[in-house]
BAVOTOR-972026 format. One record per residue: residue number from 1; residue in three letters; x, z, y of N, C-alpha, C in turn. Coordinates in nm, 3 decimals. Layout:
N
   resi   resn        nX        nZ        nY       caX       caZ       caY        cX        cZ        cY
    NUM    ALA         X         Z         Y         X         Z         Y         X         Z         Y
...
***
This chain:
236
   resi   resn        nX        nZ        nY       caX       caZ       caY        cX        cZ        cY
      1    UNK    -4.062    -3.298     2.351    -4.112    -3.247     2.223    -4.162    -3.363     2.139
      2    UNK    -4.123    -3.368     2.027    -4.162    -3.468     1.914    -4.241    -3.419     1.783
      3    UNK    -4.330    -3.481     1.794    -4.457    -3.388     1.705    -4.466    -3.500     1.588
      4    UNK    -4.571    -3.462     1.479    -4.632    -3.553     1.405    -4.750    -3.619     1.511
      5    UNK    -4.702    -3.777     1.479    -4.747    -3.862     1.559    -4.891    -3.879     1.527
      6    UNK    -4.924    -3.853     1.395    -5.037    -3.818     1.322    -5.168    -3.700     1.333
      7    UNK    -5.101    -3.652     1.370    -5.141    -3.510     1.361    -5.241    -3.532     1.570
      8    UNK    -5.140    -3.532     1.626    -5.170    -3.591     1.725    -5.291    -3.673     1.816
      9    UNK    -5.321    -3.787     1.722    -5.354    -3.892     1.745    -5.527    -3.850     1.788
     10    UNK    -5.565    -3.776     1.719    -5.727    -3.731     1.705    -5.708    -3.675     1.875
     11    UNK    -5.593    -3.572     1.875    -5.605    -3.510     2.051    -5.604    -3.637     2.164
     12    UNK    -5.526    -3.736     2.109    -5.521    -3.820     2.243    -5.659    -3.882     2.239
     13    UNK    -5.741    -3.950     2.095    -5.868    -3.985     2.110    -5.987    -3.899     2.216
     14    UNK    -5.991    -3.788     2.182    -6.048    -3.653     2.210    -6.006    -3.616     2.388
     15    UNK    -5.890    -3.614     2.465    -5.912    -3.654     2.549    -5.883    -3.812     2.626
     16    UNK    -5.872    -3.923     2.578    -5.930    -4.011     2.683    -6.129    -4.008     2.646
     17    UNK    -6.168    -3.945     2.538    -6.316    -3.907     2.612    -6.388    -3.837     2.662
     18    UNK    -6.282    -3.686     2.696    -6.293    -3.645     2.830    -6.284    -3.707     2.947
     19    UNK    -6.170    -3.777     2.956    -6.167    -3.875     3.059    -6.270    -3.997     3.121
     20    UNK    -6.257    -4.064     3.022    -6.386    -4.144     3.027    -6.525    -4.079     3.069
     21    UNK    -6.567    -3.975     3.011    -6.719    -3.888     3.018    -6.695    -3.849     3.202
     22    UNK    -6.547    -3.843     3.260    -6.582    -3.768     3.369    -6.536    -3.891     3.519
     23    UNK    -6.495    -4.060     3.420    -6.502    -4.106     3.515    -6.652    -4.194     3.518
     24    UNK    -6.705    -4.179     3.398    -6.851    -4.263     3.461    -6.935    -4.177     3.537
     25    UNK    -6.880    -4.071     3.553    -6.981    -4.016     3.708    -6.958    -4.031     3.836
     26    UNK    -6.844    -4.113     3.812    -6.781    -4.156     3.963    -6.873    -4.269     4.004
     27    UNK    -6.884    -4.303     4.152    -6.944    -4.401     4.187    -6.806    -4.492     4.254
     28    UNK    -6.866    -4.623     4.278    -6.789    -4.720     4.359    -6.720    -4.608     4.504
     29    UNK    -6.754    -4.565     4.562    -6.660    -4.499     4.676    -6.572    -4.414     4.586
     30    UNK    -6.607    -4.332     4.529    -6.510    -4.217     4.502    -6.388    -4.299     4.436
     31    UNK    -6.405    -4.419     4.397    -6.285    -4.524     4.334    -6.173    -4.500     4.485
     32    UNK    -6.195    -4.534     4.603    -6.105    -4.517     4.714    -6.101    -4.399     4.726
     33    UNK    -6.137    -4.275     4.724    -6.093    -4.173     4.768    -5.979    -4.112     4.674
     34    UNK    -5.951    -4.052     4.774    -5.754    -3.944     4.761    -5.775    -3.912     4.628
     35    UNK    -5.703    -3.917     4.499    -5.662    -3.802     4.391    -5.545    -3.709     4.465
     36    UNK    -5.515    -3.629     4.371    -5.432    -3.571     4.376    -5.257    -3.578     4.391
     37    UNK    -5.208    -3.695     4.364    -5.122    -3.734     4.368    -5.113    -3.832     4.494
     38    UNK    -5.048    -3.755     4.585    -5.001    -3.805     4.765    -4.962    -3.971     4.739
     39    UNK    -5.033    -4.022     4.813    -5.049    -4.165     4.836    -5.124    -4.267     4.723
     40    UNK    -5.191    -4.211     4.667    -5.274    -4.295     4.500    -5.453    -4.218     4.511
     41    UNK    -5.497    -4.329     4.570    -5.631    -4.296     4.529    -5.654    -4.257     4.371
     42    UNK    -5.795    -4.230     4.394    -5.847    -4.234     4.268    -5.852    -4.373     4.183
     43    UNK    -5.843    -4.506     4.231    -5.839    -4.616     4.177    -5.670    -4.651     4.137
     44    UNK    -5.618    -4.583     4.213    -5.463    -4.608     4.156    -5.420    -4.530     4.058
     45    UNK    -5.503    -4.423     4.007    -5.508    -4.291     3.928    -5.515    -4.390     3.790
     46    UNK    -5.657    -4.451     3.820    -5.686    -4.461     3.696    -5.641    -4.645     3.641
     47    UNK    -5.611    -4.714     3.698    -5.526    -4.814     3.711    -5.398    -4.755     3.611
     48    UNK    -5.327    -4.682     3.698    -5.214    -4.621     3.610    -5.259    -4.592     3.455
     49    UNK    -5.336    -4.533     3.475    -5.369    -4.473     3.295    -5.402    -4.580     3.289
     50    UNK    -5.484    -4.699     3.258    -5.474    -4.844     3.171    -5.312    -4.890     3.137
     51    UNK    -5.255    -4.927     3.245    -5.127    -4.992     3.244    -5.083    -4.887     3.131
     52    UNK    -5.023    -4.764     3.196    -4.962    -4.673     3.084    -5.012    -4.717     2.921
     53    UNK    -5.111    -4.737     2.916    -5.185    -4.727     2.784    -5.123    -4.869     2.701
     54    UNK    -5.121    -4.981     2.788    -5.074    -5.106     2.763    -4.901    -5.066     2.750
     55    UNK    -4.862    -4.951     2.821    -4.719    -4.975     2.864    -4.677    -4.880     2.700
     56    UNK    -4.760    -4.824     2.632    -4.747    -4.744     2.529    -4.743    -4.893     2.375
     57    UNK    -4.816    -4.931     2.402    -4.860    -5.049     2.301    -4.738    -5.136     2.293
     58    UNK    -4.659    -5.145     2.414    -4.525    -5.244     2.389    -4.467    -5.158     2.328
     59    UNK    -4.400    -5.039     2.364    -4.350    -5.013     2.326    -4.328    -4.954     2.123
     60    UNK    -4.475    -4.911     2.086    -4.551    -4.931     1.966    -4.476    -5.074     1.887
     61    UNK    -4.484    -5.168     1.955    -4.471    -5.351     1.932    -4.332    -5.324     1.906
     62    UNK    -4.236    -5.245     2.014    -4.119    -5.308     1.975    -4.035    -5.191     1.875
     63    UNK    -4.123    -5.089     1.863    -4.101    -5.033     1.702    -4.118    -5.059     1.595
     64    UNK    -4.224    -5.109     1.579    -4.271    -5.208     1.431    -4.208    -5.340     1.466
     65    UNK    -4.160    -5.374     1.527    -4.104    -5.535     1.518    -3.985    -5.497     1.460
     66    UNK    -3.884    -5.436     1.582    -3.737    -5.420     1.576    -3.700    -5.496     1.719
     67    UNK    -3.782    -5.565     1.809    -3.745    -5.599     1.901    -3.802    -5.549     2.019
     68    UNK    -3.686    -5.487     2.120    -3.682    -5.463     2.199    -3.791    -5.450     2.328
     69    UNK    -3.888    -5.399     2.348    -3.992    -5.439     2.403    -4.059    -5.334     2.572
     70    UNK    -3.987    -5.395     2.609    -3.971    -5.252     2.765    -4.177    -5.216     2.799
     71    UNK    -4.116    -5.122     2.852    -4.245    -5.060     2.933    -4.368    -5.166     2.984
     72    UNK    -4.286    -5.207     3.087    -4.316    -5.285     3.235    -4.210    -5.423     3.233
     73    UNK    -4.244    -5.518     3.275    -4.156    -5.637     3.312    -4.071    -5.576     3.396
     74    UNK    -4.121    -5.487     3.534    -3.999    -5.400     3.609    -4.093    -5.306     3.655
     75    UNK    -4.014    -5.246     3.763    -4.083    -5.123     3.827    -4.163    -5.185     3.963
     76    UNK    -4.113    -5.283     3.962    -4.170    -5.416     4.096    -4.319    -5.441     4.022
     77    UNK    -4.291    -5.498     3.933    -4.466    -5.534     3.857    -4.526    -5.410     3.803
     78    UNK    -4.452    -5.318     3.771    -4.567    -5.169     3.759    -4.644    -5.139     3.853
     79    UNK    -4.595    -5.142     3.973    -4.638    -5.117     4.119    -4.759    -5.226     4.174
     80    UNK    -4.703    -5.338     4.137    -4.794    -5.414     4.192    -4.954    -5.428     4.103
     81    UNK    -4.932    -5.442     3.972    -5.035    -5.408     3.914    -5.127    -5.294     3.965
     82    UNK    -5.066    -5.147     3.995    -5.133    -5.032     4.013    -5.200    -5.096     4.123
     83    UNK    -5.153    -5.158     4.258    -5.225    -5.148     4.389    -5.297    -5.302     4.320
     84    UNK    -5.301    -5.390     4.260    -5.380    -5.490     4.237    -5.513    -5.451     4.196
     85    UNK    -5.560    -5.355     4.106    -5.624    -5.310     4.037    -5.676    -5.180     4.075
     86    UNK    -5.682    -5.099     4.228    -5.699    -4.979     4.241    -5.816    -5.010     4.301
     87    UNK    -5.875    -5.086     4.383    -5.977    -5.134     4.470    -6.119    -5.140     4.373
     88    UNK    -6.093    -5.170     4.245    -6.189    -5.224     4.175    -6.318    -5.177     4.157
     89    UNK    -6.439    -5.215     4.135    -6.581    -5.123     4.106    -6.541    -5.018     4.007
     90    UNK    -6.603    -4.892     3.997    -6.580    -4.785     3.882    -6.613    -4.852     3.743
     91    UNK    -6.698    -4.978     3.747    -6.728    -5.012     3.632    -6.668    -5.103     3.543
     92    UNK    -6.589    -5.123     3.666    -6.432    -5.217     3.580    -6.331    -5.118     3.558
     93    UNK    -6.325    -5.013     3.621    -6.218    -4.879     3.587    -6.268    -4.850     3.411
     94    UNK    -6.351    -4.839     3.418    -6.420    -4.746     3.335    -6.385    -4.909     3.179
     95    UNK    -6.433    -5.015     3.230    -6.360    -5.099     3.108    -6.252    -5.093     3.069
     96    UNK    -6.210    -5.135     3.132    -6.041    -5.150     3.171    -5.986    -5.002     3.099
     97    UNK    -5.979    -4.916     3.131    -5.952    -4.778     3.007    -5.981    -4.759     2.898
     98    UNK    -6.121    -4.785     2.877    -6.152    -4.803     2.735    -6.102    -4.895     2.636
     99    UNK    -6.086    -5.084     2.728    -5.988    -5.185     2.601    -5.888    -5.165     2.600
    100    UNK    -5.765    -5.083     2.698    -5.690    -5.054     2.716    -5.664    -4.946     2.573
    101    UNK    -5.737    -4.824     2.617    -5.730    -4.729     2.499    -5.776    -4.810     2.343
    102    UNK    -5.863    -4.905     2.332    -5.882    -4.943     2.226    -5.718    -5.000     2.151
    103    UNK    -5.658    -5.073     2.252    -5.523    -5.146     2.208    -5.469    -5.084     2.179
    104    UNK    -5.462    -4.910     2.241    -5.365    -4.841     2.186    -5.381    -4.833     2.019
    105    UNK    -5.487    -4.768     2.037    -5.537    -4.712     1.904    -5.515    -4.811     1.787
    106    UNK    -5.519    -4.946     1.793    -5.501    -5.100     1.746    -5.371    -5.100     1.703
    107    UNK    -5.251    -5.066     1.806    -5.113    -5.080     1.797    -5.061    -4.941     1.699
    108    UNK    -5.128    -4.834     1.743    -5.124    -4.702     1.680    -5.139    -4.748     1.459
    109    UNK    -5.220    -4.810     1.467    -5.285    -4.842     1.361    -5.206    -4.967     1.245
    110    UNK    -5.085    -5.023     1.300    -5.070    -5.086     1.284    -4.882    -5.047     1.248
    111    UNK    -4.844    -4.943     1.283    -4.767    -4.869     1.222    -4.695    -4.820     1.111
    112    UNK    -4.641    -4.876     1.054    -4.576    -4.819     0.909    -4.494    -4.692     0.958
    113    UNK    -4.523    -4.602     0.812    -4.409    -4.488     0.857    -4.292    -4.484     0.903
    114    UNK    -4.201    -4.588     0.876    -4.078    -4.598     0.893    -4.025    -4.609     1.075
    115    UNK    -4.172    -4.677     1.097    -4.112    -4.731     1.233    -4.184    -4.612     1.342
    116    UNK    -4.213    -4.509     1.329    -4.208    -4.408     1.388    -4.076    -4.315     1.459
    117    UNK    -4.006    -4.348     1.359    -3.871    -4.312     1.355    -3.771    -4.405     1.438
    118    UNK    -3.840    -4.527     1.473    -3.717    -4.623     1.590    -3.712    -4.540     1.700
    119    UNK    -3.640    -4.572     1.744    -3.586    -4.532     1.914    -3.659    -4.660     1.977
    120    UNK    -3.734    -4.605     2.090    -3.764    -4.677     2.254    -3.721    -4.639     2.312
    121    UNK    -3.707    -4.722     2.383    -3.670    -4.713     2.561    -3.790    -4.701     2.694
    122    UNK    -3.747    -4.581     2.755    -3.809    -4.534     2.844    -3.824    -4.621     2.940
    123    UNK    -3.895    -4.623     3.030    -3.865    -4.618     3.169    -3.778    -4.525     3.241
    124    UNK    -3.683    -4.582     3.265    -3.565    -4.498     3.330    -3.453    -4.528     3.252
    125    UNK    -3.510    -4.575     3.155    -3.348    -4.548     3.053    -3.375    -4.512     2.932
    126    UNK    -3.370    -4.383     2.941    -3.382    -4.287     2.790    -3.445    -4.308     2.678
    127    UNK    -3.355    -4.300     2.574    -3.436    -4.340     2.426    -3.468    -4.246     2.390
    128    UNK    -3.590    -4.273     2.326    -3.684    -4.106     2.197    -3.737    -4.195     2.066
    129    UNK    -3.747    -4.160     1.969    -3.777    -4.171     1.850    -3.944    -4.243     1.903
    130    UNK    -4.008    -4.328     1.821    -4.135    -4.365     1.862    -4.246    -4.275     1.882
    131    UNK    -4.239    -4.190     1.780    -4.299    -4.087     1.751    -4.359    -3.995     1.845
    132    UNK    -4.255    -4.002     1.991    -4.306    -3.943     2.094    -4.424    -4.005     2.145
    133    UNK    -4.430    -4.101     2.178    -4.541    -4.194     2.225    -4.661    -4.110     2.248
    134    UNK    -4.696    -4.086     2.159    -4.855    -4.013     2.114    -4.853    -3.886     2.227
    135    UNK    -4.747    -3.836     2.200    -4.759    -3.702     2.283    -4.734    -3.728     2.437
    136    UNK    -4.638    -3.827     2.433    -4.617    -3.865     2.622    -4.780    -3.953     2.667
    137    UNK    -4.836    -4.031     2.583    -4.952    -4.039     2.613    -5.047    -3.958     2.660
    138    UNK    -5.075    -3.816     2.535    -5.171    -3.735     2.586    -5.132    -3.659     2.718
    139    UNK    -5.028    -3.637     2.699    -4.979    -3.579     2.848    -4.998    -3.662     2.956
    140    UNK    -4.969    -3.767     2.951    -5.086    -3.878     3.068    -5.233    -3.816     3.101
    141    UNK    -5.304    -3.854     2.990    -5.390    -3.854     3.008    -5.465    -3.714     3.053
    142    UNK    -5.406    -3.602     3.032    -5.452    -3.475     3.009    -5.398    -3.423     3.182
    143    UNK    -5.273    -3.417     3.212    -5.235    -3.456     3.291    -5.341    -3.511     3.435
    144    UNK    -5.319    -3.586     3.409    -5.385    -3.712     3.534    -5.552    -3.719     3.561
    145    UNK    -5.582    -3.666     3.474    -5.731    -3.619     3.457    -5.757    -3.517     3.537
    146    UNK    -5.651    -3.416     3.556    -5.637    -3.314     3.632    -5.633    -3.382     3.795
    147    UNK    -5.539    -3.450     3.783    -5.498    -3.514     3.935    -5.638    -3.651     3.991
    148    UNK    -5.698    -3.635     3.893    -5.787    -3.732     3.954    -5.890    -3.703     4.031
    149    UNK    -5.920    -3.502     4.065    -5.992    -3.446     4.156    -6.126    -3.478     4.092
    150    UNK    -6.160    -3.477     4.002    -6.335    -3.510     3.938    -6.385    -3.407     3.867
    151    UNK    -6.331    -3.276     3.874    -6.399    -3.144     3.845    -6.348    -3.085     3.743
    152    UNK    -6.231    -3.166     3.653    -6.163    -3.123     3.501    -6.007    -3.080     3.569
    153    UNK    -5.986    -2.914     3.558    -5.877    -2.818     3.564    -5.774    -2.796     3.451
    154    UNK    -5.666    -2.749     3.515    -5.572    -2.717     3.407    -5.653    -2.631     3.318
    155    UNK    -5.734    -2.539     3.365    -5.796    -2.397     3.281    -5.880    -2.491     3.175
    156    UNK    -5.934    -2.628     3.161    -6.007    -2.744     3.082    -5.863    -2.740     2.927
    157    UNK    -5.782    -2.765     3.001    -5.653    -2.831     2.896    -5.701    -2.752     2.742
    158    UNK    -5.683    -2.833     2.628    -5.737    -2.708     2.517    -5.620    -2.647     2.475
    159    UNK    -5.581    -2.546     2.424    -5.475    -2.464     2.427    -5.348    -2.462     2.334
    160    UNK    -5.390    -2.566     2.231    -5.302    -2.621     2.164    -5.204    -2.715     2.244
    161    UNK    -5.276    -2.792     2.310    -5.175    -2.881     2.413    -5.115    -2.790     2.533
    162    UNK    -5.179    -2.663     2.601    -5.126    -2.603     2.679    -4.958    -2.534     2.588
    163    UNK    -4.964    -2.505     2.495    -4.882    -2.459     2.424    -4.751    -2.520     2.404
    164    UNK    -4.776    -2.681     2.358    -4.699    -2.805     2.355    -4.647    -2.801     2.494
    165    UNK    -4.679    -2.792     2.591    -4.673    -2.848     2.735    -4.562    -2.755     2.744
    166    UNK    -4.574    -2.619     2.738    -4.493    -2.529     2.817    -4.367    -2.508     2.741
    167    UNK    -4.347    -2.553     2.612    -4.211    -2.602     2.575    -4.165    -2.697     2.599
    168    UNK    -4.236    -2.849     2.590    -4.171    -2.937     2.663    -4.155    -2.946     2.780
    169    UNK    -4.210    -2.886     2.877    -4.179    -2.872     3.024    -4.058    -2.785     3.039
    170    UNK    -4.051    -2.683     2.995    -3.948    -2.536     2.972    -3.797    -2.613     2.927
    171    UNK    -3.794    -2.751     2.810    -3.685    -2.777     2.755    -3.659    -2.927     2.940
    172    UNK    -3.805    -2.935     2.955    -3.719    -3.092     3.076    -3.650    -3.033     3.213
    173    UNK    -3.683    -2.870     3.232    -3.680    -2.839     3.358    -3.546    -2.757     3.336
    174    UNK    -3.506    -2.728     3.214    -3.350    -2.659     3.202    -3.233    -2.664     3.288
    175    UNK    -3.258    -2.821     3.363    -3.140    -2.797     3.450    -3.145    -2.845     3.596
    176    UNK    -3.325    -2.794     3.621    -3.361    -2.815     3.749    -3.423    -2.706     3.816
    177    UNK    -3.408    -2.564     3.718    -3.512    -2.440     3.750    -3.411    -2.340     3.698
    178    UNK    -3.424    -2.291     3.797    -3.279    -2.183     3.809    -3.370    -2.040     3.645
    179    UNK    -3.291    -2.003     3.575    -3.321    -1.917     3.473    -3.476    -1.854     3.497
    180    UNK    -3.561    -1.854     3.349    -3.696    -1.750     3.382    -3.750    -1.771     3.294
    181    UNK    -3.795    -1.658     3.266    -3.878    -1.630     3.147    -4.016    -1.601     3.162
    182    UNK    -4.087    -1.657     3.039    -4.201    -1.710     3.089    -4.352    -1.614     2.987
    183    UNK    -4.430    -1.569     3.054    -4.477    -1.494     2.953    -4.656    -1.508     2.987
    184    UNK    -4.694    -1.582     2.876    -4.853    -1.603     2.842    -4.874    -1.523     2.800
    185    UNK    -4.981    -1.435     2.839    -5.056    -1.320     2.799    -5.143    -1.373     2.724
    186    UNK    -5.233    -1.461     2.742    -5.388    -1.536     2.623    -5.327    -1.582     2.522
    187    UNK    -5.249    -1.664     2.541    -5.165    -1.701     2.427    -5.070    -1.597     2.327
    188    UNK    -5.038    -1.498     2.360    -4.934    -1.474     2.321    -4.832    -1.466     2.274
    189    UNK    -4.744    -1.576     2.389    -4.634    -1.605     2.369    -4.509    -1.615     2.482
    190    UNK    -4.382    -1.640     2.472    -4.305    -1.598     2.560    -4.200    -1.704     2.519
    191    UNK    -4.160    -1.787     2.642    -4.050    -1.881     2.603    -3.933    -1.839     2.721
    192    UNK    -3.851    -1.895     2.746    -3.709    -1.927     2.840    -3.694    -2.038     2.916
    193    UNK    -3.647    -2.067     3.044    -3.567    -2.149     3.097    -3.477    -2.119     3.115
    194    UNK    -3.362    -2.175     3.069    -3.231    -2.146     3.084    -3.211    -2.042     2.999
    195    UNK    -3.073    -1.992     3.054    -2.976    -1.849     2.983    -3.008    -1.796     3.070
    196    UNK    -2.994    -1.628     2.970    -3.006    -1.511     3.038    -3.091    -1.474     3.175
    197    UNK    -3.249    -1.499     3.151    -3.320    -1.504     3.313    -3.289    -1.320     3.337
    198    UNK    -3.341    -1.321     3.447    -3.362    -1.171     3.469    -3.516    -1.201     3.565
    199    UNK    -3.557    -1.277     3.563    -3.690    -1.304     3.645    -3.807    -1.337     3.509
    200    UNK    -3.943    -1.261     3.536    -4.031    -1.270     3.425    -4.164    -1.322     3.523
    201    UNK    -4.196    -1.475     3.467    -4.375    -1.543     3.538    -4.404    -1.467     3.427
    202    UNK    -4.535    -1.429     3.531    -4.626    -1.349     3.413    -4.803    -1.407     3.434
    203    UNK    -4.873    -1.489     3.308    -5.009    -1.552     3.412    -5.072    -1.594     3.245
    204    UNK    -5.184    -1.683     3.303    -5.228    -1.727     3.132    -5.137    -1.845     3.163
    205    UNK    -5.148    -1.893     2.973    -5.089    -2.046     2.925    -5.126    -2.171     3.027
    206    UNK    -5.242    -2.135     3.075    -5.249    -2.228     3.170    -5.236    -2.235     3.297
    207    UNK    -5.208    -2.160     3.373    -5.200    -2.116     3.494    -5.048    -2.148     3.514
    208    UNK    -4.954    -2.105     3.406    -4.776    -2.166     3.335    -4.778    -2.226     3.371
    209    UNK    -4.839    -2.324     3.304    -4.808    -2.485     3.267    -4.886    -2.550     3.379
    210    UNK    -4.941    -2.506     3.486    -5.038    -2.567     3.583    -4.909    -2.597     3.707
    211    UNK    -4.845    -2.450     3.689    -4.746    -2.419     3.812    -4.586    -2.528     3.781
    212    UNK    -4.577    -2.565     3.614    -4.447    -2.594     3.599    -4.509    -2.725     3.642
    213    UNK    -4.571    -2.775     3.592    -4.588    -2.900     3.630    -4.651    -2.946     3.812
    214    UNK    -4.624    -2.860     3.864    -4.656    -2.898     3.966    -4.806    -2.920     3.973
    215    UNK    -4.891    -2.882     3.911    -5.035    -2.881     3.979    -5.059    -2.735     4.078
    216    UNK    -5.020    -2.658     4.027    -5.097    -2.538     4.131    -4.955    -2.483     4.163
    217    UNK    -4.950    -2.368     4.313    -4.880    -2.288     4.365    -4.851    -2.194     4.308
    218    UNK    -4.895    -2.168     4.221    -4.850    -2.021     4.103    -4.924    -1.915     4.163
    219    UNK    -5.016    -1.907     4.245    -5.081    -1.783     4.331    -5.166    -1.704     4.255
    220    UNK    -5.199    -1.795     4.114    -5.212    -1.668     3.993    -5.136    -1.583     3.925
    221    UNK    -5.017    -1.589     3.954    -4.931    -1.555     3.844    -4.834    -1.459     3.936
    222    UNK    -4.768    -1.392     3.851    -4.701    -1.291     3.905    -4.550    -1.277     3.883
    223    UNK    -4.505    -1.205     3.924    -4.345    -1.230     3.956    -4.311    -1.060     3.897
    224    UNK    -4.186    -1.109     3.783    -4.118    -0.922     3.761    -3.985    -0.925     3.744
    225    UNK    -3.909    -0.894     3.825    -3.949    -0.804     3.939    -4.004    -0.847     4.041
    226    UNK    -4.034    -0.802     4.169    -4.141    -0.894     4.230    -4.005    -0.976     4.338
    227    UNK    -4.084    -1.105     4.400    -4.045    -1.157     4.437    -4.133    -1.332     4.410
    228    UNK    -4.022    -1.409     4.468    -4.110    -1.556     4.439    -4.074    -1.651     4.370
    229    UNK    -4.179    -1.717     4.341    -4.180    -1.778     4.199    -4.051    -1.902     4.212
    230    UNK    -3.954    -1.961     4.148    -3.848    -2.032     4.126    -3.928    -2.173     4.151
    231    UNK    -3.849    -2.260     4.213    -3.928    -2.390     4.288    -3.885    -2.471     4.180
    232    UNK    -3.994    -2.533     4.153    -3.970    -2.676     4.011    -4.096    -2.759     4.082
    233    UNK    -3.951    -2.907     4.042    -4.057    -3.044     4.063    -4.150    -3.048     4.035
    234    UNK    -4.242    -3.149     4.068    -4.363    -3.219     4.035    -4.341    -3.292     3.888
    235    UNK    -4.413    -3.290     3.818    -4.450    -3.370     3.686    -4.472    -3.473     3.712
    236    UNK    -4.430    -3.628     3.752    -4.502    -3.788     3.724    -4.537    -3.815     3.614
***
């Protein structure tokens, strides 16, 4: 999904200070302990969100330039950074996100209209208009906040972004989630995967978007006709 990059920008401010507010209650141990995501502490959690944040800013760079400007040097130095940097006191986590997020906001700022409209390159490959940035950011952050086990739930997400989520999840999972239709009761609204489902999730906007993305088992949500819920990946 490609939004006004503008429009945007206040949500991604808004949560990395959720984020921030819920990692300075962490102490130095809880930095080693498990997040949510199998094999990544909580220090590799939040390691990742810096890098990402830096890995957003190149790419920012090589829209307003015109030159080419990847993610990561490779997927070898993404990696190694994350485990370089996961060990660290909470109080270097807690920097380290904030100048990180400041650069974004710096690179964000520095933007002419025009160059919203370049194509980057993913990690993996895939080009999107720049414009995405903002939104694959907040989804980081909103995201991973969740997986970082520090007391902030999908049911937290504010509902404008739950909304965003379950179309762009609904359009990435098209040809990995066998047909189903999807129906938010709080919200009131109703989208598709695929053609012609004959299977209806039935749950709130967030409980959806908790299950597509692989945070929860769907054990809120209900199945019509009955039966069980259609298996979809994990979200990275």
């Amino acid at each position: 999904m490609t939004a006004d990059p503008l429009v945007l920008l206040p949500e991604v401010d808004r949560a990395t200070a959720r984020l921030l507010a819920t990692v300075r209650k962490l102490d130095d141990a809880a930095v080693g302990e498990p997040s949510l995501l199998p094999g990544w502490t909580r220090g590799h959690l939040l390691t990742h969100l810096a890098r990402n944040a830096e890995a957003c800013v190149n790419l920012l760079t090589g829209a307003r330039t015109g030159v080419e400007t990847p993610m990561y040097p490779s997927d070898q130095a993404r990696e190694e950074a994350i485990q370089a940097g996961a060990g660290r006191p909470i109080a270097e986590h807690v920097a380290d996100l904030s100048a990180s997020a400041e650069r974004l906001d710096e690179a964000v700022a520095q933007m002419p209209p025009v160059a919203w409209t370049a194509s980057v390159r993913w990690r993996g490959g895939h080009t999107r208009p720049a414009a995405y940035i903002p939104w694959a950011r907040l989804c980081e952050v909103e995201i991973h906040h969740v997986d970082l086990d520090a007391g902030y739930r999908p049911a937290d997400w504010p509902d404008a972004f739950v909304h965003r989520l379950l179309h762009d999840l609904a359009a990435d999972l098209a040809d990995s989630v066998a047909p189903v239709r999807l129906h938010a009761a709080d919200l009131d609204h109703e989208l598709t995967i695929g053609a012609d489902p004959t299977v209806t999730v039935n749950g709130t906007g967030h409980a959806i978007a908790s299950w597509l993305s692989g945070r929860s088992d769907g054990a809120d949500l209900t199945v019509t006709p009955p039966g069980p819920l259609p298996t979809v990946p994990i979200w990275k």
